[in-house]
N, C-alpha and C positions, 0 to 999 in steps of 0.2 A: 772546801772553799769554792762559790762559786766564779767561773771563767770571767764574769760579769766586774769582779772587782781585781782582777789580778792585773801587774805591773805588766804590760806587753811592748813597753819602747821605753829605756831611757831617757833618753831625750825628750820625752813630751814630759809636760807641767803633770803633776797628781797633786788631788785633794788627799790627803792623808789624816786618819785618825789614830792617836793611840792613847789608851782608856789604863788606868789603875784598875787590879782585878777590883769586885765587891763595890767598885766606884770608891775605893775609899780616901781622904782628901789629905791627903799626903805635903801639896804643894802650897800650904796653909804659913808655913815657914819658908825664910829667906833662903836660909841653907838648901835646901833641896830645889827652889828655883832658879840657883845660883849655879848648881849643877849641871842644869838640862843647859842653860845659857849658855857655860861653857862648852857643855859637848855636842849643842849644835853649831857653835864658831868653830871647835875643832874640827868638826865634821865637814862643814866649809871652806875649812884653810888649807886640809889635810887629805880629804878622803874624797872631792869634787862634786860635794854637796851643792845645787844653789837653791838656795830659800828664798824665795819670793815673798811670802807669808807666816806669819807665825802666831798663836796667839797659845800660851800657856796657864792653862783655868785649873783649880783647884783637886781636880783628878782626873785631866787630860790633856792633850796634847795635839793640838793641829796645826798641818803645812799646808800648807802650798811649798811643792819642792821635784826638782828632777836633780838630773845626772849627767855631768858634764862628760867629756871626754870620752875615756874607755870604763870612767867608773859605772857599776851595774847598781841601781836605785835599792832595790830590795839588800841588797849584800850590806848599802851603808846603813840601812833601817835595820839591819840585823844586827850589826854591830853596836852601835849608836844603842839598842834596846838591853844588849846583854851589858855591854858597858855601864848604861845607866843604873842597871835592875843592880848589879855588884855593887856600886859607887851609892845609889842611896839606903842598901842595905848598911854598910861600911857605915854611914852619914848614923842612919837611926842607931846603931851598935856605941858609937862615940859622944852625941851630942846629950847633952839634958833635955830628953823626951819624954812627956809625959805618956804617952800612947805607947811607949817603948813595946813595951810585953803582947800589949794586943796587937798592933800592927804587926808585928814578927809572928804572929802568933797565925795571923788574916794568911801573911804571905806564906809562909811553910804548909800551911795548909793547901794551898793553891800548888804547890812544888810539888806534893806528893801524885799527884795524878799526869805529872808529865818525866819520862822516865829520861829526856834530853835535859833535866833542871834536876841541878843537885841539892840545894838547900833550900831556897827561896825564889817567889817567882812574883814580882811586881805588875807588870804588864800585863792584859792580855793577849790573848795569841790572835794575831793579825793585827792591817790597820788600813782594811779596808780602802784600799786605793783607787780612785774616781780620777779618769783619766779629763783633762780638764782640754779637751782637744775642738774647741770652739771658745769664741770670745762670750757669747753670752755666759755657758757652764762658766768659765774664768773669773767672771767677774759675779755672779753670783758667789761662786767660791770667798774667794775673796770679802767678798759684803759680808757673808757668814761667820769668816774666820772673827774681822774686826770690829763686826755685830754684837761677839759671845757674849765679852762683858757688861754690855750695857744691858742686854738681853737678860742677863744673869741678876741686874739691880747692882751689880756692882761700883759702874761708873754712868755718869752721862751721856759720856759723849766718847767716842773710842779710840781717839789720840792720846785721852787722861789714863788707861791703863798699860801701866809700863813694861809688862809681860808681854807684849803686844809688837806687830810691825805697823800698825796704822798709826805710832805716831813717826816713825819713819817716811809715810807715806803722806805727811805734813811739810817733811823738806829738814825733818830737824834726823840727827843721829839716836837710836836705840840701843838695846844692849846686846843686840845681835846681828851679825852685816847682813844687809839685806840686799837682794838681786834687785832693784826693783824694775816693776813693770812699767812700759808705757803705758798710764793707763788712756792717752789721747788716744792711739792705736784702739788700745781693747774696747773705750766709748763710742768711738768712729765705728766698728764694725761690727756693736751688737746691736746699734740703732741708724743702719746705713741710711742716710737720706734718697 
């Protein structure tokens, strides 16, 4: 992994990516978008997450996010990944899924090549973290996250996608707390007069 992308302070804001192996589109159904929701509020309430950003796209996952306190950023990302990887295995095993067999099938395959993964392996390995240690990177960040889905053709306008913190970033409530930024601050000093 290059030095170039690794978590080197807590406390500062990261761009973070994290991808479904194969790109495969998992988050197509409520149920497993309902999941991450919950366990990044948990991760939040519980583990000293703060999430600035979020936007959750059909087979992947991007913050903006650091580490309050004494909590160390990678340890919650570690967690937060193996928890999920269980939990939406669990999910596809229980629900009426039509993709049942092959997606289990996508994943176990991906498992077998990592001797730290015992049955299934959802994720892949890293998430690329872009330390966001200037207002301009920040807010470009950011643009990007709540860009995705209109970018994608999804939606128009990027308060209309509910996976999302940009409609948070409206003034209204989402489905996941969000830290937010000033963004006066972060506008004031990526275009200082």
């Amino acid at each position: 992994m290059s030095h170039q992308y690794r978590i080197r302070s807590s406390e500062e804001i990261y761009f973070v990516t994290f991808t479904i192996v194969d790109w495969v589109d998992i988050f197509i159904r409520p149920v497993y978008k309902q999941l991450i929701v919950e366990s990044l509020n948990y991760c939040r309430q519980n583990k000293g997450l703060e999430i600035y950003a979020y936007c959750l796209m059909t087979n992947h996952l991007h913050l903006l996010v650091a580490a309050k306190d004494k909590a160390y950023l990678p340890d919650i990302i570690r967690d937060f990944k193996k928890h999920t990887n269980k939990q939406i295995i669990s999910l596809i095993e229980q629900e009426n899924e039509s993709r049942r067999d092959w997606m289990l099938y996508r994943f176990k395959y991906h498992a077998k090549f990592n001797n730290r993964i015992k049955d299934y392996k959802i994720w892949q390995d890293g998430y690329h973290g872009i330390a966001c240690d200037n207002p301009k990177i920040l807010m470009q960040k950011l643009d990007y996250i709540h860009n995705n889905p209109v970018v994608a053709g999804i939606v128009a306008e990027p308060e209309h996608y509910l996976y999302s913190s940009a409609y948070d970033y409206t003034g209204q409530k989402g489905l996941v707390d969000i830290d937010l930024l000033d963004l006066g601050f972060y506008v004031a000093n990526v275009n200082p007069r």
